[in-house]
N, C-alpha and C positions, 0 to 999 in steps of 0.2 A: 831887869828892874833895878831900882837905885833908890827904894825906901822911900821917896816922894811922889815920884809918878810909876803907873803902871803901862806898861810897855805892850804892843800891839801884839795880840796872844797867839794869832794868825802867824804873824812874822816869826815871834820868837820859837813856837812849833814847826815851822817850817824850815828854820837854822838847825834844831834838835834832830829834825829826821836827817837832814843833810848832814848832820855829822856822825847819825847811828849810821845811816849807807856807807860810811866811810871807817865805821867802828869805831867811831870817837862817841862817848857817852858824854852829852854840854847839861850841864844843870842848870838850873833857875837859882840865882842869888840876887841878894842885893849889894849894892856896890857903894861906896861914899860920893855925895856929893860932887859932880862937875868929872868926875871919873869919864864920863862918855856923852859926845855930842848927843848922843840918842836923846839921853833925857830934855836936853832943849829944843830939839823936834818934837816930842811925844808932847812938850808944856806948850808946843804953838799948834798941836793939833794933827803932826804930821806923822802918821803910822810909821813906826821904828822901833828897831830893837838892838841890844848889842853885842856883839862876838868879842869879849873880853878874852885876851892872852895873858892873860894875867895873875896872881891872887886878886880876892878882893880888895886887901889892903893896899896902900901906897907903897913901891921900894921907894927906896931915900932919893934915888933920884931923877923920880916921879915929877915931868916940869919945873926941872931946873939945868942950871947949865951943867952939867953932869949928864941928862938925859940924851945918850947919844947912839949909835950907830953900835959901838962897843956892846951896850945894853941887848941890842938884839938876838934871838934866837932864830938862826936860818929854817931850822926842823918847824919850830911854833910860827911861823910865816908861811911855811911851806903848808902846811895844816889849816893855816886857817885860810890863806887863797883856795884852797881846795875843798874848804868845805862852802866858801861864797861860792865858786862854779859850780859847786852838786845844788844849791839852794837856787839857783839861778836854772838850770836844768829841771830841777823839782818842777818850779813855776812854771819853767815855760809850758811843759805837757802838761800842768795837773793847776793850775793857778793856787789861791791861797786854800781855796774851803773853807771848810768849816771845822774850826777847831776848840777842841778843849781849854782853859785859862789855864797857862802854867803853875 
């Protein structure tokens, strides 16, 4: 969620369980403004939610040219690819259900 719109609670449940199966504990926060395409799907209608690797705040250099390859975390890529394949797995045996609003 990103304090404007609320994020599809189906999905964003479903990323949480896929990262408890993995022992990763993912919280529900809000995020600043424009932080994640999610929010501009969720404002056109289109069920989304987001796997921030991140704080919620901006680092400095957070889209800009600075913002580079360097910045990356191989571990925190490797974690969050692996927690999309556990959510994608989820679905496929079990679809979304029915879930609690985070």
């Amino acid at each position: 969620m990103n304090g404007i719109v609320s994020h599809d609670p189906a999905l964003c449940n479903l990323m949480k369980r896929a990262g408890q199966s993995l022992g990763t504990e993912l919280g529900f926060t809000s995020i600043y403004i424009g932080a994640s395409d999610a929010a501009a799907f969720t404002q056109k209608g289109i069920s989304s939610c987001c796997l921030a690797a991140m704080n919620p705040g901006p680092p400095r250099y957070y889209h800009t040219r600075y913002d580079n390859w360097d910045n990356m975390d191989v571990e925190c890529i490797h974690m969050a690819l692996s927690i999309v394949i556990q959510a994608a797995h989820i679905f496929a045996s079990e679809g979304l259900g029915a879930s609690p609003s985070p």
